[in-house]
N, C-alpha and C positions, 0 to 999 in steps of 0.2 A: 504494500500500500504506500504512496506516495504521502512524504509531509502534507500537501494541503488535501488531499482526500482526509488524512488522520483529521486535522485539522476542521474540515467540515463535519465527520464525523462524530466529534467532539464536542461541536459547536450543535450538532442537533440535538444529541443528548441533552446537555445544559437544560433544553427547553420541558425533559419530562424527570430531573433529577431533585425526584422528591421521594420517598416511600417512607410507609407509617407502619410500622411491626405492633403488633402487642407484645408486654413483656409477662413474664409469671413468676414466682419460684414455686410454685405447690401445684402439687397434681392432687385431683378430686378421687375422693374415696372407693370410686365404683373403680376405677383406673388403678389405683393401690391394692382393690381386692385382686383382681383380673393379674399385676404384678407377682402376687401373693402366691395364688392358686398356681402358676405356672411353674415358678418357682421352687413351690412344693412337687409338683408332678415331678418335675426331672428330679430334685432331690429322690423322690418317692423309687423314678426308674434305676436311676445311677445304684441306690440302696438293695433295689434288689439284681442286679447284676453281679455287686458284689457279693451279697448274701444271698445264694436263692434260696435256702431253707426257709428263708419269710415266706415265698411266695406259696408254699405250700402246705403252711401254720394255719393263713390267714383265710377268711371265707370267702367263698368265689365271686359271691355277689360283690362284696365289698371292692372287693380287687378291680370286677367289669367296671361297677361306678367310677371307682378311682382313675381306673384308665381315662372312660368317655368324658369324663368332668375337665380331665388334665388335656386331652387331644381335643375338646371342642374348646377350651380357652386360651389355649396356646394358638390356636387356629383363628382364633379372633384377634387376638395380640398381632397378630402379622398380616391382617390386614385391618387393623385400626384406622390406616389413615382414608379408608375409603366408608369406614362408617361413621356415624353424628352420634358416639363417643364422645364425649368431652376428655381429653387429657391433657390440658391443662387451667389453670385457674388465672385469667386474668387479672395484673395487679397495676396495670399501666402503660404507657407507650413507649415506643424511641422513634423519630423520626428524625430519618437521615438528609443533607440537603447536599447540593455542591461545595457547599460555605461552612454548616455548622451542624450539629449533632442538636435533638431537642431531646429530653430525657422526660418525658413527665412536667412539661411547662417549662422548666430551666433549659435555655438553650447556652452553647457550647461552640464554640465559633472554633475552626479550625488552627488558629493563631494564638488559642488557649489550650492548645494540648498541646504535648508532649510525644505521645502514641495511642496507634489504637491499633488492638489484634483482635481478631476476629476469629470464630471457629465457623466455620459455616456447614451446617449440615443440607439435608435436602429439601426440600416444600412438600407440602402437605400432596399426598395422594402419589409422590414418586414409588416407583417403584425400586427396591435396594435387595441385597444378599437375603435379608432376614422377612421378606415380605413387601407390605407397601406403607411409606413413613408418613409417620400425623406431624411433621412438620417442627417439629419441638426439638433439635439439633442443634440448632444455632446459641451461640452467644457473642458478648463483646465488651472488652476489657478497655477502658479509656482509661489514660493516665493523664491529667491535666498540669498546669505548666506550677500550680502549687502542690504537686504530689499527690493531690488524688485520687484517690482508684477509684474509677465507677463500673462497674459488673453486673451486667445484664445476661438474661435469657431469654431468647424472642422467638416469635413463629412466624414462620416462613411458608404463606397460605399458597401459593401460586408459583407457576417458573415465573410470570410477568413480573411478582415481588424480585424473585431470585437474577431475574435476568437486571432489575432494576438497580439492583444492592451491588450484582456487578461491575456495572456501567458505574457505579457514584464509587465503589472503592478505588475503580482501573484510573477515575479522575484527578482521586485525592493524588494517588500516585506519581502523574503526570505534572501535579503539581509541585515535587519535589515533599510530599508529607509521607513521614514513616509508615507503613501500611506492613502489617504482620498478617499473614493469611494459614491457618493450620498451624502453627509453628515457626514455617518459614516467610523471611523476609522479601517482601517479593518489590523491591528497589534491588 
């Protein structure tokens, strides 16, 4: 790509570099049982793999239930992000802009931080190894130019958020601001 194609290209962006994530830190009860339950299954299989003399103490019914209980919630777990599940509990926003970070009202101009690393997982409804994701992956660590740490957990509803949050990180970049992506520094 040519400097001024980049250059256009960059400049069309500007025009839709805005997205609003919600943030969480708690997941809802019905989501922690589902957690729980699955949990338990594999604990339950691993157990008798090593021990099988359980399996054959314990009563048969007991056993079917425990099986269907553990293979029809594990089976929901991996495709959560396609059903209305709630897994997670909304506590707030972050919206991201070309210019500055909004946290929950408090905005955060890019010339008052220091860094910001990012873990970015997938959007809601992708499809991954273990299933298909509810979108709850993501976070973002801001350090501000007084030492602050601000530490988020957001959801990532759509590729268009995803595709969006790309476009505003690859900018900050271009801008000469430290942009930590997974781990790695990607300046």
């Amino acid at each position: 790509m040519l400097k001024s194609e980049a250059f256009f290209y960059i400049l069309l962006q500007l025009i839709l570099m805005e997205e609003t994530f919600d943030t969480y830190e708690k997941r809802p009860l019905t989501y922690t049982i589902i957690l729980f339950v699955v949990l338990s299954f594999y604990i339950f299989i691993f157990t008798c793999i090593l021990f099988p003399s359980i399996i054959s103490k314990a009563p048969q019914l007991l056993m079917v239930c425990f099986m269907l209980i553990g293979l029809i919630t594990t089976i929901l777990l991996m495709f959560i992000g396609f059903l209305s599940i709630k897994t997670y509990i909304k506590n707030g926003e972050i919206t991201l802009t070309d210019s500055s970070i909004i946290i929950n009202g408090n905005k955060y101009f890019l010339t008052d931080l220091l860094s910001v690393e990012t873990f970015a997982g997938t959007y809601k409804g992708r499809g991954s190894r273990g299933g298909v994701s509810d979108g709850t992956g993501s976070k973002i660590i801001i350090t501000t130019n007084k030492n602050e740490i601000l530490k988020k957990k957001f959801v990532v509803i759509s590729k268009d958020q995803r595709d969006t949050l790309t476009s505003i990180l690859k900018y900050w970049r271009t801008m000469g601001f430290k942009i930590m992506s997974n781990g790695i520094d990607l300046i």
